[in-house]
C-alpha positions in Angstrom: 60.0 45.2 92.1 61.0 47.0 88.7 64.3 48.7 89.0 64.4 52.6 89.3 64.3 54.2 86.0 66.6 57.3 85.3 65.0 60.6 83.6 65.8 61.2 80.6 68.7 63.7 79.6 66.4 65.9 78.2 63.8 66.3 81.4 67.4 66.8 83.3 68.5 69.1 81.0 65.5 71.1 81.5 65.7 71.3 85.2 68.8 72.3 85.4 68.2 75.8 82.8 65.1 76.3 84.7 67.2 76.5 88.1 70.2 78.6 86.2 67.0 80.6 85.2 65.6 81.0 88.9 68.9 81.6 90.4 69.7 84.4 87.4 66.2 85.9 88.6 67.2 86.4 92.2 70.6 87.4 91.6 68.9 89.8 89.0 66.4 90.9 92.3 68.9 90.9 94.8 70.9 93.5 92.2 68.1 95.8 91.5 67.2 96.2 95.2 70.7 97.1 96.0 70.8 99.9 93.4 67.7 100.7 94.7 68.6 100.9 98.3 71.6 103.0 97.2 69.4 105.4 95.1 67.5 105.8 98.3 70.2 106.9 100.3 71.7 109.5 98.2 68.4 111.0 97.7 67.9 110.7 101.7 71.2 112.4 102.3 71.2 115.5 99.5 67.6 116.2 101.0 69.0 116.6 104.5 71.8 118.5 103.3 69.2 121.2 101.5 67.2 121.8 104.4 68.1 125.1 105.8 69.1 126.4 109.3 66.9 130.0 109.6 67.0 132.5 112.7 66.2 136.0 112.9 63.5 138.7 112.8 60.6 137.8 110.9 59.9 141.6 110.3 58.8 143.1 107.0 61.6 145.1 106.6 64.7 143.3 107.5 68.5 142.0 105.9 68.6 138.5 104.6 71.5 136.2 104.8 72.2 132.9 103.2 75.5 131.7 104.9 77.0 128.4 102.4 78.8 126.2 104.3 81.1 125.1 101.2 84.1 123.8 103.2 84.9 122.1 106.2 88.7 121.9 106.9 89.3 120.4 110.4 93.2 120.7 109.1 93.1 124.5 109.4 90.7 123.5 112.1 88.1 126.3 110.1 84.6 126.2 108.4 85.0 128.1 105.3 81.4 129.9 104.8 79.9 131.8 102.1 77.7 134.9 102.8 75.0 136.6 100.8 72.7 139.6 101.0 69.6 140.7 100.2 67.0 143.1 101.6 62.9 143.7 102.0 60.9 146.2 103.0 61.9 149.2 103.0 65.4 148.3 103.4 65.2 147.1 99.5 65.1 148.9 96.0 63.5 148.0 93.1 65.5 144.8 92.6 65.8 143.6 95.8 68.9 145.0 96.5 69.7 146.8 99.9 69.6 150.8 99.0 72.5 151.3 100.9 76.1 149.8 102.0 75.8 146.9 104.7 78.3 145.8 107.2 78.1 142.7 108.9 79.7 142.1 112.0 80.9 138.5 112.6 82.7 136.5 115.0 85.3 135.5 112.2 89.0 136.1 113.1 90.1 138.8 111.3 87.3 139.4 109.4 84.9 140.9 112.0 83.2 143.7 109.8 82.3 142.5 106.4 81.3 145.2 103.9 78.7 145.0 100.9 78.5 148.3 98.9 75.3 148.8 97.3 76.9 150.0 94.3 78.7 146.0 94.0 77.4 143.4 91.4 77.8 140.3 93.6 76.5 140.9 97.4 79.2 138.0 97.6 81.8 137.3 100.7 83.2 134.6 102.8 84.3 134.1 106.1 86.0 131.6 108.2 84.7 130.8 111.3 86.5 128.4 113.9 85.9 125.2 114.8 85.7 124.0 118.1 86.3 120.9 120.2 86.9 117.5 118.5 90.0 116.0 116.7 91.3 114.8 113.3 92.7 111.9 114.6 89.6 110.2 115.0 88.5 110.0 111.7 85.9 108.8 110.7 84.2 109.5 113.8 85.7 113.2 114.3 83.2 116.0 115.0 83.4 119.4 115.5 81.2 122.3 116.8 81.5 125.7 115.0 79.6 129.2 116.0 77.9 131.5 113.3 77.0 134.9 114.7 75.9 137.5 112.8 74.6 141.4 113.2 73.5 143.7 110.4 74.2 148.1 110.0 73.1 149.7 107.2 75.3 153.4 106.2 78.2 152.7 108.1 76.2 153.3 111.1 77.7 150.9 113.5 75.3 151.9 116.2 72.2 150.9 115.1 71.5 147.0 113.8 68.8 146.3 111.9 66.6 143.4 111.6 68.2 140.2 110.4 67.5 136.7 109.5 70.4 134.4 109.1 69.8 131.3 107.0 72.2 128.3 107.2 72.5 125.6 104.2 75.1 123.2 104.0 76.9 122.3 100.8 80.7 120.3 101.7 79.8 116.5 100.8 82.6 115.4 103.1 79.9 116.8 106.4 76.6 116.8 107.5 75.6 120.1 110.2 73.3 119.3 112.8 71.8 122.6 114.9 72.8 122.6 119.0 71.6 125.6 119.3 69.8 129.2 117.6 68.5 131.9 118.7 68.1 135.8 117.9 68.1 138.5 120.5 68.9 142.7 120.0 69.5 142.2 116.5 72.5 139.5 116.8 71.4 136.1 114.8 73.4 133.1 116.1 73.8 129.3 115.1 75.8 126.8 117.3 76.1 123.9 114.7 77.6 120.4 115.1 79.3 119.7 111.7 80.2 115.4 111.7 80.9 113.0 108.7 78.8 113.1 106.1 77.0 109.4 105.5 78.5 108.4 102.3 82.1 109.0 104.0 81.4 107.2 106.9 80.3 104.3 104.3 83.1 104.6 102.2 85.7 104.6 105.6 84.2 101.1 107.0 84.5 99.7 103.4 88.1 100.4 103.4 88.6 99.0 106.5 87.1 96.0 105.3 88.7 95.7 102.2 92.0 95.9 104.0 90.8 92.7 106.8 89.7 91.3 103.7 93.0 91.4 101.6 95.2 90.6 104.7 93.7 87.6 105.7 93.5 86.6 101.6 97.2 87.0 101.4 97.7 85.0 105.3 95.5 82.1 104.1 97.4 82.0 100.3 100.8 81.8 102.0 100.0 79.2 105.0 98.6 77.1 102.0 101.8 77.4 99.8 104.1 76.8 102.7 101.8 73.5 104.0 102.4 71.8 100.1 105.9 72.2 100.9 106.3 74.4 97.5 109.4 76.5 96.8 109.6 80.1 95.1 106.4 80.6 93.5 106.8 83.7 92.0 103.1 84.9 91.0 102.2 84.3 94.5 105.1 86.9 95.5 104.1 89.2 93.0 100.3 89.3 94.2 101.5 89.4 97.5 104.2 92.4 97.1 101.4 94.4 94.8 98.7 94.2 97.4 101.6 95.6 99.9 101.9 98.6 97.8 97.9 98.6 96.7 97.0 99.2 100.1 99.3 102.4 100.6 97.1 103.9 97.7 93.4 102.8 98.8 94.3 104.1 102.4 95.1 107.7 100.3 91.9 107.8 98.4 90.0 108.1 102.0 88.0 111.0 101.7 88.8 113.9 103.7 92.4 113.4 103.4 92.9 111.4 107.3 96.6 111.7 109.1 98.6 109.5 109.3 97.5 107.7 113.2 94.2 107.9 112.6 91.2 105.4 113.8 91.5 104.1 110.6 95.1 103.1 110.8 94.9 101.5 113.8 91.7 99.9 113.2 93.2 98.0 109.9 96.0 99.9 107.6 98.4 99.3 110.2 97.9 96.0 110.8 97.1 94.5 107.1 100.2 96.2 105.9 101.8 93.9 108.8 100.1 90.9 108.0 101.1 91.2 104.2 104.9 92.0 104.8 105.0 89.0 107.8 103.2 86.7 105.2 105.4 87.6 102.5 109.0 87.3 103.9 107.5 84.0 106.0 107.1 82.7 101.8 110.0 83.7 100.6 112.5 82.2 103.1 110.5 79.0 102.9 111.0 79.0 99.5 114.1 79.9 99.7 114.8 76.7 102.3 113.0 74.2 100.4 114.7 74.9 96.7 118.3 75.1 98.6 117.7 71.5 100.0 116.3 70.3 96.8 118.5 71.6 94.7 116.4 73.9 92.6 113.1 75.2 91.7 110.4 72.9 93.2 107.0 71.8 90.6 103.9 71.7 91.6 102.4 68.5 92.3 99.4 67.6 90.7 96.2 67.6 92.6 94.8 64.3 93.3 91.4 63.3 91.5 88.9 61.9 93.1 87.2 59.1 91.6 83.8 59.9 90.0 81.2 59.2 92.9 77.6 57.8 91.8 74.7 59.1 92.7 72.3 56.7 95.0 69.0 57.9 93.1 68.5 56.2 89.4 71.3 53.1 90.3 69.7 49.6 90.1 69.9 47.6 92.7 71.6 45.2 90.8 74.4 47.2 89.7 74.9 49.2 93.3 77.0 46.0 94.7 78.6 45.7 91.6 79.9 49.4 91.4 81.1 48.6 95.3 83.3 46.0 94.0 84.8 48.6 91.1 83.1 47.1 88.2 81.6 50.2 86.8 82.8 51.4 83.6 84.8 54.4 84.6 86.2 52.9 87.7 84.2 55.0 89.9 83.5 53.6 94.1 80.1 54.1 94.8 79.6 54.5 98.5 
């Protein structure tokens, strides 16, 4: 039986750009997708976030108001909303501007009568409304309830409300609104909105947690290896180790929404990573420290142990396979 022949170096050659080629492809795919999945998601979120919340009369003539949610502050624990007016019907000059003053009457502390003179250039005001129930502490899974109630006078004439329609859009990034509850009865418009993290927060929160599992157990692993080959000082290592002690303070800051200190999100990972990264590094340094005092200085690293160069089975004679057992190839190598 005629001995195996080995392709030639060109045919290998080949094969191996045509599988750097394929694998380029999928990465290529797999990156594509991913900017396409993301694409998908922001356009999926700033849809939701444009579609509007609308009660009231559906009357001809009637007072319309677009309420902006711009800010949510759970801090100040308010939702800081932005009113405008317009007017139809009869209620409504030639521009679409209310003929006379309105007042709106809201359930905002300290801002329970709201004025628009009909002689103003911008029918523009906001309010802060309360928010109810839920705490900041559990970001990023806080939520809070907040209750928009609105009524409409024309004149001054607190007396008599006209008809109204309320509509409700919601423009903070950092929250998305969800509607418990709306309805419209004797001329008062009301809302009872759920406001909760907005999707790309949520994201970003769970891929700082991550990171921080991720850079802890990088910096455990580095040091358990350094202190197993018995090596002293090694100063990049504590440098690396003492920055990512530090780097963490400022990638739990950029959170967005600003979280307090105790949040879910410290004790879910910032507290403990910054613990694993300060045990790990003071475990290094006083092994260092015990291994160059009993050697009598700095310690260098040993160098890594080569393996001999192993054969492959396919494309070896037969001949020559009990001879490379023995050690007779030419570079020394053991074939198995």
């Amino acid at each position: 039986m005629p001995p195996p022949t080995r392709p030639p170096r060109r045919a290998v050659g080949a094969r191996q750009r045509r599988r750097w080629w394929s694998w380029g492809a999928v990465g290529m795919l797999c990156l594509i997708a991913l900017i396409a999945a993301g694409i998908a998601l922001y356009f999926d979120e700033r849809d939701a976030r444009e579609r509007a919340l609308v009660v009231g009369s559906r009357a001809a003539d009637r007072i319309e108001v677009a309420a902006e949610v711009r800010r949510t502050d759970p801090g100040e624990r308010v939702a800081r909303i932005q009113l405008t007016v317009s007017a139809t019907g009869r209620f409504a000059d030639a521009q679409g501007l209310p003929k006379k003053d309105v007042v709106l009457v809201t359930n905002a502390p300290g801002q329970e009568e709201v004025t628009f003179k009909q002689s103003s250039v911008t029918l523009l005001r906001e309010v802060a409304v309360p928010l109810t129930a839920g705490a900041l502490s559990d970001y990023p899974f806080d939520r809070y309830t907040a209750v928009l109630g609105l009524t409409a006078t024309l004149g001054g004439d607190a007396r008599t409300a006209v008809p109204l329609r309320l509509t409700v859009r919601d423009t903070d990034p950092n929250f998305s609104l969800d509607t418990r509850a709306k309805r419209y009865e004797a001329g008062v418009a009301l809302i009872d909105t759920q406001m909760r993290r907005s999707r790309s927060t949520f994201i970003m929160a769970w891929f700082i947690i991550t990171a921080m599992w991720a850079i802890a157990l990088s910096v455990l692993l580095a040091s358990q290896l350094v202190v197993r080959q018995r090596r002293g000082l090694v100063w990049p290592a504590l440098g690396w180790m003492a920055a990512t002690l530090f780097a963490l303070v400022g990638l739990r800051s950029a959170a967005p929404g600003s979280p307090p200190n105790g949040s879910v999100l410290d004790y879910a990972a910032f507290y403990w990573a910054e613990a694993l990264i300060a045990l790990s590094l003071t475990r290094l340094v006083f092994h260092g420290i015990h291994i160059e005092h009993h050697t009598g200085g700095p310690v260098s690293p040993q160098p890594v142990p080569v393996r001999p160069q192993v054969r492959r089975r396919r494309g070896v004679p037969a001949g020559a396979r009990a001879r490379l057992r023995r050690g007779g190839g030419r570079d020394g190598g053991v074939y198995p």
